[in-house]
Every structure is written in C-alpha cells, then in structure tokens.
C-alpha positions as CSV (number, residue, x, y, z in Angstrom):
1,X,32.5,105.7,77.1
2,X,30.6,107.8,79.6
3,X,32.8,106.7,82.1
4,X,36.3,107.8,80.7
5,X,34.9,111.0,79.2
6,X,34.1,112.4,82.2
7,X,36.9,111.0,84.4
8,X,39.2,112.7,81.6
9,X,37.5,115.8,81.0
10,X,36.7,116.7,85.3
11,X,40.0,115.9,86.2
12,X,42.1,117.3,83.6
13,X,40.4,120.5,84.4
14,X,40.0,120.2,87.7
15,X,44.4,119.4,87.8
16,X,45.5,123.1,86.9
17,X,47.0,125.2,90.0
18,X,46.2,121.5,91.5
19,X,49.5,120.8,94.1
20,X,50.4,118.0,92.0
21,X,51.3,119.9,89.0
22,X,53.1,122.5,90.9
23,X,54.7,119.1,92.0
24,X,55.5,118.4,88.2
25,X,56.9,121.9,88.2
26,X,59.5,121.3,90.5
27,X,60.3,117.6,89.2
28,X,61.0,119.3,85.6
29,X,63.4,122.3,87.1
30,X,64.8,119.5,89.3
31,X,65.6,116.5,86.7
32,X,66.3,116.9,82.6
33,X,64.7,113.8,82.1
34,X,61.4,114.5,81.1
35,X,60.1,111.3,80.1
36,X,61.2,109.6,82.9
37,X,59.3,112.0,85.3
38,X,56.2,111.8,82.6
39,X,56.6,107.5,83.3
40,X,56.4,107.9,87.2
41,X,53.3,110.6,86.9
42,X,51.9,107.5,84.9
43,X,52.9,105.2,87.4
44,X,51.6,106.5,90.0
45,X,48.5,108.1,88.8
46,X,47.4,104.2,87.5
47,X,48.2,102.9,91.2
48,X,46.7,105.7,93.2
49,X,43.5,106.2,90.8
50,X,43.6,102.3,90.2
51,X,42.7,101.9,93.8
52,X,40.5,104.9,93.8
53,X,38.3,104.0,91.4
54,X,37.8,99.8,92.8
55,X,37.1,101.9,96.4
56,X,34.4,104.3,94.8
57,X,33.0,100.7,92.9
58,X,33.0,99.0,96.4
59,X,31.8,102.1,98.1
60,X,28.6,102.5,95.1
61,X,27.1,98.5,95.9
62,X,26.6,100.6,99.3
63,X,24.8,103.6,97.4
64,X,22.0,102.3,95.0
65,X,19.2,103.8,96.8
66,X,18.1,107.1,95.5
67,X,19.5,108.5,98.9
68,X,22.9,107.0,98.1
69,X,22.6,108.1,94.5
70,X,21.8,111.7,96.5
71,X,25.2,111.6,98.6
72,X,27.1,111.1,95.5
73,X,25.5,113.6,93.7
74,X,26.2,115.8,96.5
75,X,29.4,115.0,97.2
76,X,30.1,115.8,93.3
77,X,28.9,119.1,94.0
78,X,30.7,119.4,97.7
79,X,34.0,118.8,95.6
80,X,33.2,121.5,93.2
81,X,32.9,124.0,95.9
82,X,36.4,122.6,97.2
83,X,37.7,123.3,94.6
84,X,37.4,127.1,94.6
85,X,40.0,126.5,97.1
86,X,43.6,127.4,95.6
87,X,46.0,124.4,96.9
88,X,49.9,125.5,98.3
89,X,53.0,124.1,96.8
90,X,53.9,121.1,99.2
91,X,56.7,120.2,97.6
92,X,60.3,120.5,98.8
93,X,63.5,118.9,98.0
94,X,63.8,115.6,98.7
95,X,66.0,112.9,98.9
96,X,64.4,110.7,96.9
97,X,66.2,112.5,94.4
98,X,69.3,110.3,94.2
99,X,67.5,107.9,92.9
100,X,66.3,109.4,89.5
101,X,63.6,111.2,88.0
102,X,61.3,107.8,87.5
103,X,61.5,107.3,91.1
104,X,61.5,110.6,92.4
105,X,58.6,110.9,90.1
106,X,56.5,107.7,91.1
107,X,56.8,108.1,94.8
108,X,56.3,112.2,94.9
109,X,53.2,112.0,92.8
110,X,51.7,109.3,94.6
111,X,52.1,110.8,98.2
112,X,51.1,113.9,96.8
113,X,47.7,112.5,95.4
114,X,46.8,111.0,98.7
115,X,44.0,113.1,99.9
116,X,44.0,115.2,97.1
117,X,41.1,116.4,95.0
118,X,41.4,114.3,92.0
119,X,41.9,110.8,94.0
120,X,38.8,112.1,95.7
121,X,37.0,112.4,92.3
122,X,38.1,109.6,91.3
123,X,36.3,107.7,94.2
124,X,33.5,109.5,93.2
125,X,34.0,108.9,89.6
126,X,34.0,104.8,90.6
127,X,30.8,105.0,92.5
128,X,29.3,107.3,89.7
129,X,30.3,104.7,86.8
130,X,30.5,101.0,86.8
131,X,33.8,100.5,85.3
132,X,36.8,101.1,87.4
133,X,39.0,100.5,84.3
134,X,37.3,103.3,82.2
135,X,37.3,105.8,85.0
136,X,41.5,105.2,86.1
137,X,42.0,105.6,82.3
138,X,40.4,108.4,82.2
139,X,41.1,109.9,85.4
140,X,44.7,108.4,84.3
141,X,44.8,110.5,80.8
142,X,43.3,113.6,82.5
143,X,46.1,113.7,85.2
144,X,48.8,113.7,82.0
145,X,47.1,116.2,79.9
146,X,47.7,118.4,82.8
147,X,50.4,117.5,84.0
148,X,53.1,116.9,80.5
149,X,52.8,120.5,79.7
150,X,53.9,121.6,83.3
151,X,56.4,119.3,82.7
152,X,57.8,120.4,79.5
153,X,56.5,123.7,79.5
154,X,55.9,124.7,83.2
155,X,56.7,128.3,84.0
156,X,55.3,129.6,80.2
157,X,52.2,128.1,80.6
158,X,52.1,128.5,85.2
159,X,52.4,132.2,83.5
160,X,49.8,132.4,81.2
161,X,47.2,130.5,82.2
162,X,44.2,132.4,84.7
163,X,44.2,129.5,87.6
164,X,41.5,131.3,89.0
165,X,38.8,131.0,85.9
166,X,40.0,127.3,85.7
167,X,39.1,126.7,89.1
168,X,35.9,128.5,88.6
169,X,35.4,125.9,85.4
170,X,36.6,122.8,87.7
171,X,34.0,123.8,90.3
172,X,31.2,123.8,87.9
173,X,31.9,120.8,85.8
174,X,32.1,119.0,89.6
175,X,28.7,120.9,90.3
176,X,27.3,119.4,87.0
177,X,28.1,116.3,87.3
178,X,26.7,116.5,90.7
179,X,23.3,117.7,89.4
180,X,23.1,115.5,86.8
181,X,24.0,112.7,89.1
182,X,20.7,113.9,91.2
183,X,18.7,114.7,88.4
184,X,19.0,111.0,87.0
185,X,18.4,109.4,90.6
186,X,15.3,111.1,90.5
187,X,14.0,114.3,91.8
C-alpha cells in the first residue's frame, strides 16, 4: 500500500504547472467532450507509466546494493531539484484533432509524458517499490487528480492556484522520499 500511496501522492503534486496539464488545458478549450479527453489521459497515462514502472522493476534487480539503493535515493532527490524548474506549454494545434477528443487525448498525453518528470518518477517509483501494478495505479490516479480539474475547471483553478509553492512542495516530497530511500539503505 506503500507503493500506490506514494506514486499517488508524489505525482499528483508533483503534476501541477507540469506541461502535461497545460496539455489538458488546451484539450478542454479545444474539445467539449470532457470525458472522452479524461478516457485518453487514462489511456495513456496506464501505457506510458505501465511501461515506466516494469523499466524501474527491471532497472532495481540492477540496484540492490546499498550503492544502487544510494543512486535511487539520489536520483529521488535530483528529480526534486528538477522540479523547481517551471516546464513551457508544448502544446500546439494539431491535427490529430480530426479524429476526436479520445484520440487526440491518448496520443497527446502520451508523447507529452515521454521524458517528462512524472514518467521519470515513475521509473523511480518501480525501482523504489516492488510492485509495478501498485505504483502505475498510483502514478495512474495521481496523473487524474491533476489533471480532471484542468480539464473541467482549467483557467479557474491555472488562476488560483500558486504553481510556484506547489513546485516548491513537489521538490521536497521528491527530496523526502529521496532521503528516506537513503536513510533505509543504510547510512
């Protein structure tokens, strides 16, 4: 339960002023079919984190030593600091619009999270936990409780919400994790 706790918590926070909701910003102003963008952000965050988290699993039989248990750690805490960084608004009008929201949707989101912080913490997530399905569901969840009230809600909340503090918050949850991570692979 570890597993999906964390995954949830880390990337739902680490998500806001994240590329990939100013993504779900523009999907919203773009289609009226909300669910149908909510179903390919679902989509494509269970493919992309899916694969993630079995890569961070496959990477961690590499990492039991207490040095490897060190590099995630510090990699935890490497993210955090990344995450200070504010990310641009990549998206532009596509034509993958003629094909619907779902599409548009799946295929947007999942480009977009190639690279991105959260499919990175997800890999590290993997090779933290040892259960790829508890940390995509949770990385999974986390990516939707960001992400549905862009979509419904977008400029409101883009408005009212200090993206600055909440990075501040994403980098030291990262950090923690990262510590704790050390910490319990022994000092």
């Amino acid at each position: 339960m570890d597993a999906f706790l964390t995954s949830t918590f880390t990337v739902a926070i680490a998500e806001i002023g994240d590329k990939t909701q100013l993504l779900s910003l523009f999907l919203a102003a773009r289609f009226r079919n909300k669910w149908a963008i909510i179903l390919g952000i679902l989509v494509a965050t269970l493919i992309n984190h899916g694969a993630s988290a079995w890569l961070g699993g496959w990477i961690a039989q590499y990492l039991q030593s207490t040095i490897g248990q060190w590099l995630i750690g510090l990699s935890f805490i490497a993210l955090g600091i990344w995450l200070l960084k504010p990310d641009e608004d990549e998206s532009q009008d596509s034509s993958l619009a003629k094909y619907g929201a779902f599409a548009a949707s799946t295929v947007l989101f999942f480009l977009a999270e190639i690279g991105d912080k959260t499919q990175v913490a997800t890999v590290l997530l993997g090779a933290q936990f040892d259960s790829i399905i508890l940390v995509t569901l949770g990385t999974t969840l986390g990516m939707l409780a960001a992400n549905v009230p862009v979509v419904y809600a977008g400029e409101y909340l883009m408005a009212k919400i200090p993206l600055k503090a909440t990075r501040i918050a994403a980098a030291l949850a990262f950090s923690l994790v990262g510590i704790f991570q050390i910490v319990r692979a022994g000092l």
